[in-house]
C-alpha positions as CSV (number, residue, x, y, z in Angstrom):
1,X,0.0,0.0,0.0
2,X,1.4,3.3,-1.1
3,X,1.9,5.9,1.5
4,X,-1.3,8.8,1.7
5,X,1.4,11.8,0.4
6,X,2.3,8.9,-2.7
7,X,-1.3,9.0,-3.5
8,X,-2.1,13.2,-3.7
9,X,-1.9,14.8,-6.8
10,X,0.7,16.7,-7.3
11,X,-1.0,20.4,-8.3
12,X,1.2,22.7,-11.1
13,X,-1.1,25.3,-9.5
14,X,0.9,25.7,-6.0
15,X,1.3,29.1,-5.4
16,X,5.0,28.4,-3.7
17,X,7.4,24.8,-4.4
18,X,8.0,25.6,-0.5
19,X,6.5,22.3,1.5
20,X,3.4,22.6,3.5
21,X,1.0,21.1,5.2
22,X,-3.0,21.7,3.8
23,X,-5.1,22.2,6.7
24,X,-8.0,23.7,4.7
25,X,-10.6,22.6,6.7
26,X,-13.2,23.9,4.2
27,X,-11.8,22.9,0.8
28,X,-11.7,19.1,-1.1
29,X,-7.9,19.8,-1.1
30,X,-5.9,17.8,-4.0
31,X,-7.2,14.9,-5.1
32,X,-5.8,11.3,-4.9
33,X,-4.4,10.0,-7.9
34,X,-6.8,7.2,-7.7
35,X,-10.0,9.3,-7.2
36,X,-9.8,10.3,-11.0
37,X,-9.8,7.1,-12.5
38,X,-12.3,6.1,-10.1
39,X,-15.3,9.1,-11.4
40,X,-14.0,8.4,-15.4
41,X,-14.8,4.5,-14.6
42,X,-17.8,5.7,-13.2
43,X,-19.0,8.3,-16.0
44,X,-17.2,5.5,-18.6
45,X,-20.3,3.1,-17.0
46,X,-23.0,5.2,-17.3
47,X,-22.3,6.0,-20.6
48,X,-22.4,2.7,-21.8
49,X,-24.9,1.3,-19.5
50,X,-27.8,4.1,-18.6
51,X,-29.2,3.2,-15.8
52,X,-28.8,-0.6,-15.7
53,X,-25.4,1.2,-14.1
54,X,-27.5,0.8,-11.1
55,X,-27.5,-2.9,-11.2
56,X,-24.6,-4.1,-13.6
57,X,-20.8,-4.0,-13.5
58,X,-17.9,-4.2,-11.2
59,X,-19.7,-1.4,-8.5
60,X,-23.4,-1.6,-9.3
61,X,-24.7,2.2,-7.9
62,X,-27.6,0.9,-6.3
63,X,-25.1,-0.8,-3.2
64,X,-22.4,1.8,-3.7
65,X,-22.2,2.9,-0.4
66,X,-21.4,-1.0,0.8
67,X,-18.0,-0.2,-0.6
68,X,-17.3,2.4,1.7
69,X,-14.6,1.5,4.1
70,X,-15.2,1.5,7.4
71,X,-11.5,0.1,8.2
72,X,-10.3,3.8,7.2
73,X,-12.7,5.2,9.0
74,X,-12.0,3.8,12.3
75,X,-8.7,4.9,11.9
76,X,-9.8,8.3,10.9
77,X,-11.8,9.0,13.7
78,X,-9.8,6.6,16.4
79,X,-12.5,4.0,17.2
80,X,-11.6,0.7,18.3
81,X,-14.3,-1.3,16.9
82,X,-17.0,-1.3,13.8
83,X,-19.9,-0.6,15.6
84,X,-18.7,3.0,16.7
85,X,-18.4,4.3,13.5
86,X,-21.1,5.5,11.2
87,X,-21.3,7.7,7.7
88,X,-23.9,10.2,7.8
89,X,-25.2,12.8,5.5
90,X,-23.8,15.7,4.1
91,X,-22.2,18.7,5.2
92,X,-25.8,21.0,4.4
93,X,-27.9,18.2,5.9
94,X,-25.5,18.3,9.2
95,X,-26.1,22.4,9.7
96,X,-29.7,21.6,8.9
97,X,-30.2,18.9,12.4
98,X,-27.8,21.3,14.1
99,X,-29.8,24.2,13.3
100,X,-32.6,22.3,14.6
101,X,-31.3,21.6,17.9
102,X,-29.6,25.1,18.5
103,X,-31.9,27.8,16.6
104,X,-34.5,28.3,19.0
105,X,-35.7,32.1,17.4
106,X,-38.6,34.2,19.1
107,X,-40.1,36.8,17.6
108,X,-37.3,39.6,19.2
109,X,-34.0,37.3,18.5
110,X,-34.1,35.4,15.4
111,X,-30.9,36.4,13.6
112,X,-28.8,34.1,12.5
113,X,-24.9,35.6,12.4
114,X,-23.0,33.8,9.4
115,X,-19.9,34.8,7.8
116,X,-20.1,36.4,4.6
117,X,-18.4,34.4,2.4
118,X,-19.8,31.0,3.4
119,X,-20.6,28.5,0.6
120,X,-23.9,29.0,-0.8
121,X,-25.0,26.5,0.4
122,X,-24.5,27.3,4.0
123,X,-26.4,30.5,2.9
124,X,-29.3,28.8,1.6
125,X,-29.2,26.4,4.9
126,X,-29.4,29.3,7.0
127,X,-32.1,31.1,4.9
128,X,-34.2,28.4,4.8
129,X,-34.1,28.1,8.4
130,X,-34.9,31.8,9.3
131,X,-37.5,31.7,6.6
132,X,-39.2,28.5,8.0
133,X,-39.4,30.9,11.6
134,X,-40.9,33.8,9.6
135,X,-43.7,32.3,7.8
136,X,-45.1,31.0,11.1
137,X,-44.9,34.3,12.2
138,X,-46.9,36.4,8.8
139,X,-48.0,39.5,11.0
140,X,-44.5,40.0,12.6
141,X,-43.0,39.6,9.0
142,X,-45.2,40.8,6.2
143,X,-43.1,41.3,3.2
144,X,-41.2,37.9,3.4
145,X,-39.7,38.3,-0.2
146,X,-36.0,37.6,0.9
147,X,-32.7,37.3,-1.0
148,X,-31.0,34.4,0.0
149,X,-27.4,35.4,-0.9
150,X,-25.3,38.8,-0.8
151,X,-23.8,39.0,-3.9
152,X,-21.9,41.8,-6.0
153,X,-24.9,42.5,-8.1
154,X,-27.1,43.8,-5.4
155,X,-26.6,45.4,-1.8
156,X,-29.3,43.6,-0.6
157,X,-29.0,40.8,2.8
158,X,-31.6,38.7,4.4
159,X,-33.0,40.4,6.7
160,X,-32.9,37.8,9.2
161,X,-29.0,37.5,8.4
162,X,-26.0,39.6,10.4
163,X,-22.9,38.6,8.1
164,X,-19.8,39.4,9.1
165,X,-16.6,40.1,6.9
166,X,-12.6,40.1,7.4
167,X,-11.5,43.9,7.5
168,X,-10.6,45.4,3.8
169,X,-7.5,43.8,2.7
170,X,-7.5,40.7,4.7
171,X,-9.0,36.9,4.3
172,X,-9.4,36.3,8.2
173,X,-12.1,37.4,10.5
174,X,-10.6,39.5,13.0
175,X,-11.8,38.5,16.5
176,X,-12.6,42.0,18.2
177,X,-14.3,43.1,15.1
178,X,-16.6,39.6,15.7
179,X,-17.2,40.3,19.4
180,X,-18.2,44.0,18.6
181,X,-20.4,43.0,15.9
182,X,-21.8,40.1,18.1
183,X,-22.5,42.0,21.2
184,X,-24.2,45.2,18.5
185,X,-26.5,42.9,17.7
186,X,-27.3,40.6,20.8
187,X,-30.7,41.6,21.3
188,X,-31.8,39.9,17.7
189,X,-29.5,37.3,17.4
190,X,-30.5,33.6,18.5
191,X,-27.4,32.1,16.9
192,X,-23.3,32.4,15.8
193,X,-22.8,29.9,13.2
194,X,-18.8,30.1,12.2
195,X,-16.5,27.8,10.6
């Protein structure tokens, strides 16, 4: 078995030949060399097959997940046994049950504080959420026609949204400008939901 660095791709994109380690926590990173042969088998199958790929060839879709390795995954995580280790969801799906349990809004604090630059995704989770609170809620919130994303094109923010941004001419959230902006708008917020 070939060491995990032997199996990264090796990007012509780097910014610097210097070594590093990728700790970006919010990213796919570089791919393994094997993960590309992998999809073109894949998309190689499907064109061929349709969707009898569900049920034919060397990885029928249909039990896909069977192949998933729980081995590596109880050495990911550090479990000793099987039984302790379990693959669940996606990343949207997993703010969604959290946002469940830790959103409790009322009609005074029901902002949600995001960063600004969050996938879309965690956007539209977030929306979605505050949105769900507001239509129970028609006479508090009348003119529910939100944007769900700041963009360039418009100025526009949900209005059950407090985004916060890194200082001009920085990528990193700077912490006393977070606690100010936090403790500005305590009395609507009901939750901080950072990286």
């Amino acid at each position: 078995q070939a060491s995990l660095s032997d199996q990264i791709t090796d990007s012509d994109t780097k910014e610097s030949s210097q070594p590093c380690i990728y700790l970006c926590g919010n990213s796919l990173g570089l791919s393994s060399k094997p993960a590309r042969d992998r999809v073109i088998s894949h998309l190689d199958h499907w064109a061929n097959k349709g969707v009898e790929g569900h049920f034919t060839g060397k990885e029928p879709w249909v039990n896909i997940e069977d192949a998933t390795s729980t081995a590596s995954a109880i050495d990911l995580v550090g479990a000793k046994f099987p039984h302790e280790v379990v693959y669940m969801n996606s990343l949207t799906v997993n703010l969604h049950l959290l946002m469940v349990a830790f959103y409790r809004p009322t009609l005074q604090k029901y902002k949600i504080l995001i960063e600004d630059k969050a996938f879309p995704s965690d956007h539209y989770a977030v929306t979605s959420q505050i949105d769900s609170f507001m239509a129970m809620h028609p006479d508090r919130f009348p003119n529910l026609k939100t944007p769900t994303r700041n963009n360039n094109n418009n100025n526009e923010c949900h209005p059950g949204l407090v985004l916060v941004k890194p200082k001009a001419g920085s990528d990193l959230l700077d912490e006393d400008d977070l606690l100010t902006l936090i403790r500005s708008h305590a009395h609507e917020l009901a939750l901080v939901l950072l990286p």
